[in-house]
SETORFI-21339 format. One record per residue (C-alpha): x, y, z; residue in three letters. Coordinates in steps of 0.05 Angstrom, whole numbers, padded with zeros to 5 digits, always signed. Layout:
XYZALA ...
END
This chain:
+00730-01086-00155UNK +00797-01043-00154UNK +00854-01078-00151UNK +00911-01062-00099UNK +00976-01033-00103UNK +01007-01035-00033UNK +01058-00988-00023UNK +01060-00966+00049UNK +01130-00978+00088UNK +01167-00966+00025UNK +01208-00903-00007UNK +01198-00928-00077UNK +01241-00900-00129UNK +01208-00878-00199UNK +01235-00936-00230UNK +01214-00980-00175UNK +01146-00933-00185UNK +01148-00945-00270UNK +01143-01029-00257UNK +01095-01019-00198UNK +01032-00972-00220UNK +00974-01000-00258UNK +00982-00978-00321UNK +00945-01001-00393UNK +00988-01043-00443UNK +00963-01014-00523UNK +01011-01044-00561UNK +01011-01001-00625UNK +01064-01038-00652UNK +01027-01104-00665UNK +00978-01065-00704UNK +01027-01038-00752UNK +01022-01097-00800UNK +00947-01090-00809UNK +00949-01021-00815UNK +01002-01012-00867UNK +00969-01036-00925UNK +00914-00991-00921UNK +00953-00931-00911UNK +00995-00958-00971UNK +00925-00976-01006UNK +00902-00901-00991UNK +00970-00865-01005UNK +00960-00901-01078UNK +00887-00892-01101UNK +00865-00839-01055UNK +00791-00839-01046UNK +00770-00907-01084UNK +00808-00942-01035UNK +00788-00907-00978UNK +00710-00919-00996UNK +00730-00989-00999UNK +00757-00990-00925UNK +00697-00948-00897UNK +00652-01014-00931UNK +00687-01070-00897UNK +00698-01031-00835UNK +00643-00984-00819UNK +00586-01021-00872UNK +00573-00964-00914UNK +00586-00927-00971UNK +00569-00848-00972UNK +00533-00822-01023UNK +00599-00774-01031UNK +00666-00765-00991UNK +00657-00696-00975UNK +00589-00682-00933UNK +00546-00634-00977UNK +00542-00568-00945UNK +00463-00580-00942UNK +00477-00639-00894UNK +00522-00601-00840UNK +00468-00545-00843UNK +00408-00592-00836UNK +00436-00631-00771UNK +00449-00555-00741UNK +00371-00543-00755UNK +00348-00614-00733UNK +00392-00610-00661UNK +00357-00609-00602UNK +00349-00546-00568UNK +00388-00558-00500UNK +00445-00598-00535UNK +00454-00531-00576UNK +00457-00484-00518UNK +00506-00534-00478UNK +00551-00534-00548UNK +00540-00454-00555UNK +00555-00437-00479UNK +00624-00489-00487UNK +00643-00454-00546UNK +00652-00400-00514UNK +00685-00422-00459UNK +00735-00458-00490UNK +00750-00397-00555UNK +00759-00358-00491UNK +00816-00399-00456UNK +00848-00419-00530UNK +00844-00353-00558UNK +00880-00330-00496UNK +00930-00377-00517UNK +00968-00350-00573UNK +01036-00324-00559UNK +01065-00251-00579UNK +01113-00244-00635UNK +01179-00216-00606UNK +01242-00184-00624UNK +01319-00171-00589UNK +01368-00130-00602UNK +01430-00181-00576UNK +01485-00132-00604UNK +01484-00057-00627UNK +01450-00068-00689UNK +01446-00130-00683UNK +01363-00169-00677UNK +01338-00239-00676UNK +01260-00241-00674UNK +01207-00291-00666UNK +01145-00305-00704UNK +01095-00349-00702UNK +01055-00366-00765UNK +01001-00422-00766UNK +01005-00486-00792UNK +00977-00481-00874UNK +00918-00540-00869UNK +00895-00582-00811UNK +00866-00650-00811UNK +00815-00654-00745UNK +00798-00727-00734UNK +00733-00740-00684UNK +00721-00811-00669UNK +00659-00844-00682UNK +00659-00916-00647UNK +00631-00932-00575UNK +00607-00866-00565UNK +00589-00795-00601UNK +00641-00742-00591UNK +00618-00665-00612UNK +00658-00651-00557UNK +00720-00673-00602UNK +00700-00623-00659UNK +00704-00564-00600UNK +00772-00585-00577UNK +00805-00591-00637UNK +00771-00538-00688UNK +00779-00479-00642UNK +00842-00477-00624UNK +00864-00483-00689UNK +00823-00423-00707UNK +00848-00380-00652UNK +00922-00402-00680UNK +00893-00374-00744UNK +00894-00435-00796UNK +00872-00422-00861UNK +00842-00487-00884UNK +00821-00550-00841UNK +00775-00617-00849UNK +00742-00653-00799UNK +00742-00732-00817UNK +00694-00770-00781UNK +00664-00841-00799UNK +00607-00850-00834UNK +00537-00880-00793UNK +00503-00928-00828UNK +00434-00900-00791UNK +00455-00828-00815UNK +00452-00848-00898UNK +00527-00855-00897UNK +00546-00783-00872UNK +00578-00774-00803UNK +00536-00772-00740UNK +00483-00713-00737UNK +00513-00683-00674UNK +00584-00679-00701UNK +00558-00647-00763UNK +00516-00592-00727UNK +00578-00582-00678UNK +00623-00570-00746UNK +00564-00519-00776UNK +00570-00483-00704UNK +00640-00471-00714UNK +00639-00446-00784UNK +00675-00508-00812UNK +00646-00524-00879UNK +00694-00580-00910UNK +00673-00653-00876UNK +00699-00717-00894UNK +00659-00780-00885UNK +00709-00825-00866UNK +00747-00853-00812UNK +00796-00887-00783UNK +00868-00907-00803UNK +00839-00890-00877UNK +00816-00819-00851UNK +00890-00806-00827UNK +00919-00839-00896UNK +00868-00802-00937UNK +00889-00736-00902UNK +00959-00746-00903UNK +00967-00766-00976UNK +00907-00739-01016UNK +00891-00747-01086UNK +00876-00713-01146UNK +00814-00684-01117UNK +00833-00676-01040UNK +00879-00626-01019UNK +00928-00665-00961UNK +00940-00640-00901UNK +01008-00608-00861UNK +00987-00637-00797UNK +00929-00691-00769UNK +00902-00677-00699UNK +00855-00719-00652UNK +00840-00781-00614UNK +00819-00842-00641UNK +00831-00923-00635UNK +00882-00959-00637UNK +00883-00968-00714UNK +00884-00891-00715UNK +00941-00884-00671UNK +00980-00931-00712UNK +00962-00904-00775UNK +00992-00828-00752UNK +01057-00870-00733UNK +01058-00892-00801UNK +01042-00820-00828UNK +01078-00781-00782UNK +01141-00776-00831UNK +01087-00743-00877UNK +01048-00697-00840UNK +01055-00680-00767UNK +01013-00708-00709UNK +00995-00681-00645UNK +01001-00743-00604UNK +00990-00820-00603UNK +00936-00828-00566UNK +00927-00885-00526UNK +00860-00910-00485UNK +00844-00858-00440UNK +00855-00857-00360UNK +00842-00821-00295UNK +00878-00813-00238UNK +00853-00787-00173UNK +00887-00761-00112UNK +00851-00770-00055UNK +00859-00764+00035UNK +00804-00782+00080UNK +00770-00716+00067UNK +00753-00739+00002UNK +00679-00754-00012UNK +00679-00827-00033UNK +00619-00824-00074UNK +00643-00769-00109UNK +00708-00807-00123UNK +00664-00874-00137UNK +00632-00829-00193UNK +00692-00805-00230UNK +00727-00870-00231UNK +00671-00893-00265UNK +00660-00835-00314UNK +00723-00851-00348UNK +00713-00921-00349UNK +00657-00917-00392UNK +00693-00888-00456UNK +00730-00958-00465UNK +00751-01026-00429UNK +00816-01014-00436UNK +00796-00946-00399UNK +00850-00937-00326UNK +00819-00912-00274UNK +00868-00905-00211UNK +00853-00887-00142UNK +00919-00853-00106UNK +00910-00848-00020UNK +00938-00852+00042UNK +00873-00879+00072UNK +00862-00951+00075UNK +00785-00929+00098UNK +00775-00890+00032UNK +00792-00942-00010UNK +00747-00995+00025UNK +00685-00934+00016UNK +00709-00914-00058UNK +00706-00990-00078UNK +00647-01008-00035UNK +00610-00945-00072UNK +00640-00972-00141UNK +00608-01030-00133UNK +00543-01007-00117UNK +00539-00950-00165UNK +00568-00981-00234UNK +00515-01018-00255UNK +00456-00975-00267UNK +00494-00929-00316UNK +00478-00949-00388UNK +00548-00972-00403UNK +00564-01022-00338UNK +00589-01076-00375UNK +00650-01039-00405UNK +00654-00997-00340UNK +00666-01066-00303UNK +00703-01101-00346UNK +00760-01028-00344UNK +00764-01020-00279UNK +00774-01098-00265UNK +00828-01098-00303UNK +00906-01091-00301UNK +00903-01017-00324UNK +00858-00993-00252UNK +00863-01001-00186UNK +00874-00974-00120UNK +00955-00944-00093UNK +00955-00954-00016UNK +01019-00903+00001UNK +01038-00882+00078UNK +01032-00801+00067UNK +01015-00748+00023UNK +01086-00733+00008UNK +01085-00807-00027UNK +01022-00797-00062UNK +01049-00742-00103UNK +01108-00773-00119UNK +01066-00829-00146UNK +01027-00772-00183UNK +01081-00747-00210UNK +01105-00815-00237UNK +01046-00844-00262UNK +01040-00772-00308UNK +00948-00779-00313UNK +00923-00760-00372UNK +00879-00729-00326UNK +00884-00723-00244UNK +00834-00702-00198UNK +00865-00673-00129UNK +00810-00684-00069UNK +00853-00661-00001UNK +00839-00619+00048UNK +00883-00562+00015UNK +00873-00598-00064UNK +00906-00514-00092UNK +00970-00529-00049UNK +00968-00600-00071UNK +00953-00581-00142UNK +01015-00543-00147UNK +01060-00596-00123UNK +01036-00637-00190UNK +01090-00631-00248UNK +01062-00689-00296UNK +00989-00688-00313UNK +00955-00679-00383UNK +00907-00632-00342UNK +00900-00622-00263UNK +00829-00608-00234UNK +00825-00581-00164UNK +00780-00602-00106UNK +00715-00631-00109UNK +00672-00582-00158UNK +00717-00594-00209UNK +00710-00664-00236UNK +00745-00693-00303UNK +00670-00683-00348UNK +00669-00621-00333UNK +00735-00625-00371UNK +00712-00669-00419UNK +00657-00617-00445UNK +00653-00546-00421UNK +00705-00522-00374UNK +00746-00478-00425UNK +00803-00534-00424UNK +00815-00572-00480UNK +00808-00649-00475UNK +00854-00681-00525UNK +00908-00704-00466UNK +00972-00737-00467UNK +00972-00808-00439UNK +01008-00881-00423UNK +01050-00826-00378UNK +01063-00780-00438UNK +01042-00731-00397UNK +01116-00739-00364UNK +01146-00699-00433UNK +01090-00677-00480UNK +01024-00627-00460UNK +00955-00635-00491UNK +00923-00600-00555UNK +00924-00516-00562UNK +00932-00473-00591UNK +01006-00469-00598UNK +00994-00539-00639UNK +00974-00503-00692UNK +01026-00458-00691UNK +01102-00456-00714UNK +01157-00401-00697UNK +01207-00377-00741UNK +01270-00346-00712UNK +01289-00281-00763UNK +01364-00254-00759UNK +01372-00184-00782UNK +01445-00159-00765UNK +01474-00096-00801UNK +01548-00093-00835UNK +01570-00067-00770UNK +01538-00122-00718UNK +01563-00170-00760UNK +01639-00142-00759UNK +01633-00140-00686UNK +01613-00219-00674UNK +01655-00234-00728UNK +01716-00268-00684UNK +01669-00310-00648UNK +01636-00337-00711UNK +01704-00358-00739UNK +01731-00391-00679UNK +01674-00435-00665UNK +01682-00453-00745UNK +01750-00477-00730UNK +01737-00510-00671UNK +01684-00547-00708UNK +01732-00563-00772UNK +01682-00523-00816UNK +01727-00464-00833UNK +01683-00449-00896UNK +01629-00427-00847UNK +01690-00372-00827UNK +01708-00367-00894UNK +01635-00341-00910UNK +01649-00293-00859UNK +01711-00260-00872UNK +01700-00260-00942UNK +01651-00202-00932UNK +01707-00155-00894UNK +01773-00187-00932UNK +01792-00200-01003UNK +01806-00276-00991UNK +01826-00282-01060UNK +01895-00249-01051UNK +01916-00291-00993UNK +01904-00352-01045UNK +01951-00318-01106UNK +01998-00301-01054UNK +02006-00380-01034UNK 
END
């Protein structure tokens, strides 16, 4: 079922690696033009328009925009019992990583008298988008609402779309995930509306300073169209798995995994990295007989058939990390005999996960991690949601009469060197009377 990528007998070279590796093709761009005129629609009426999107697109019309606080209580009393105590027990886990998160403010003294300090204040309001297409994602309102509490955000909306089998109002799981965390603004909508809606506004909805979350490929193009607006934490593209693998590795385990994240979407990447030509033929045979009892084995087949997945043959393990590295998973799995030392060899990966007891859902759902990942090989430049998204720093300069004296000459010699000698002017003029060299001319 997996595809081939033969690379043994070769030293490839990372661009050699860049044309070579199976790798999804979301072309955001070609979306643009049938995105733009509903953000455009949305920047200019606001919430009429958006209504009007959430009709054609999603086939209903909430009662209201904003989900009644009675409705996000209600779905937290009508949850089932075990899905609570899995959301409770993950909230902790993950408040306990994020709130770990949050850097010190700090201050140095660079010259006698002389500080420049760092703060770091949080971002004013937060738009959280959590999907609501193939699947249901509560997991999405964890990831992205507590790390923006631990950053200490004032004000933040979750957007989700509406369900036509829920009277309009986002899906009953999301809602009672939202009333766990404390969140009590909810906006039935989604997506690239959602993202325009936050962005922009209206007279009744206060807009956002940033928009976080994953979401289709409408979405993603929508927060390229925003993103002069209001910031974004990433464009998300379909999601993928790589996994790292010897002949250790257990190939059902592997089998499993592969197909795990194939299931979200069909445009899913699910990419096998070994130096054993037996593990491949056991990870695909298992593939095949494993994928089709799960309840989504249609869309699991039709991902990891295509260009996006398949199988990198390499000579060593000194080769398969290279092609780690250079492939940059959203998230990689490490199965070798010592998968710690391995891990540590990894420099691009949204998120690494070590050995065999530590597979991608756990991830996904309760690890502590967060799951909102860089991908496409993002992972190469940019990390995935925390805390520190929510946050900004602000440098402060505090420098008394006399640590500004003593810098002085190097101020005004870079502000010549630069042609600017106003910026030395501005300088000198609070030690010299500049005025009398000018009557003297």
């Amino acid at each position: 079922m997996l595809s081939i990528t033969d690379l043994r007998g070769q030293t490839p070279t990372t661009a050699q690696l860049r044309r070579a590796l199976p790798r999804g093709a979301a072309d955001v761009d070609s979306m643009i033009p049938t995105v733009r005129p509903v953000v455009e629609d949305v920047r200019d009426r606001g919430e009429a328009a958006a209504h009007e999107y959430s009709e054609r697109f999603d086939g209903v019309r909430p009662a209201s925009l904003r989900v009644p606080a009675e409705v996000i209580e209600q779905a937290l009393e009508t949850l089932e019992s075990d899905v609570r105590r899995a959301l409770e027990a993950s909230i902790g886990r993950i408040r306990a990583f994020h709130a770990a998160q949050k850097p010190k403010d700090l201050t140095v003294e660079v010259v006698d008298g002389g500080f420049v300090s760092e703060k770091w204040v949080p971002i004013g309001r937060v738009g959280l988008y959590v999907p609501g297409g193939n699947a249901v994602y509560p997991s999405s309102v964890l990831m992205n609402v507590i790390p923006a509490q631990e950053a200490g955000v004032d004000s933040l909306v979750v957007s989700s779309p509406p369900q036509a089998d829920n009277d309009g109002w986002p899906n009953q799981t999301i809602l009672a995930a939202c009333a766990l965390l404390g969140v009590t603004e909810v906006w039935a909508v989604g997506g690239a509306q959602a993202v325009a809606l936050m962005s922009y506004g209206d007279e009744n909805l206060e807009p956002v300073d940033m928009v976080t979350g994953p979401g289709n490929i409408f979405v993603t193009a929508a927060k390229r169209l925003c993103r002069s607006v209001v910031g974004i934490d990433s464009e998300a593209g379909p999601t993928e798995i790589a996994v790292l693998a010897d002949a250790s590795a257990d190939p059902v385990a592997v089998a499993y995994d592969l197909i795990s994240q194939a299931e979200h979407d069909v445009m899913a990447a699910s990419v096998l990295i070994t130096d054993s030509e037996e593990l491949a033929n056991a990870v695909n045979t298992e593939i095949d007989r494993r994928y089709g009892v799960t309840l989504n084995a249609d869309r699991v087949r039709e991902a990891l058939e295509g260009d996006q997945s398949g199988t990198v043959l390499v000579d060593d393990l000194d080769t398969a990390v290279q092609v780690a590295n250079a492939y940059a998973a959203e998230h990689l799995e490490v199965h070798t005999v010592d998968a710690a030392a391995v891990a540590g060899r990894i420099k691009n990966a949204g998120a690494i996960f070590v050995g065999t007891y530590s597979p991608v859902p756990l991830g996904d759902y309760s690890a502590g991690s967060n799951h909102v990942l860089p991908t496409s090989g993002t992972a190469r430049h940019s990390s995935g949601l925390s805390t520190h998204t929510f946050l900004k720093s602000i440098h402060v300069v505090d420098y008394s009469e006399a640590a500004l004296k003593d810098v002085s000459a190097d101020v005004i010699a870079l502000a010549d060197a630069e042609r600017l000698p106003a910026h030395g002017e501005a300088i000198r003029a609070r030690f010299e009377d500049l005025t009398a060299g000018e009557s003297n001319a």
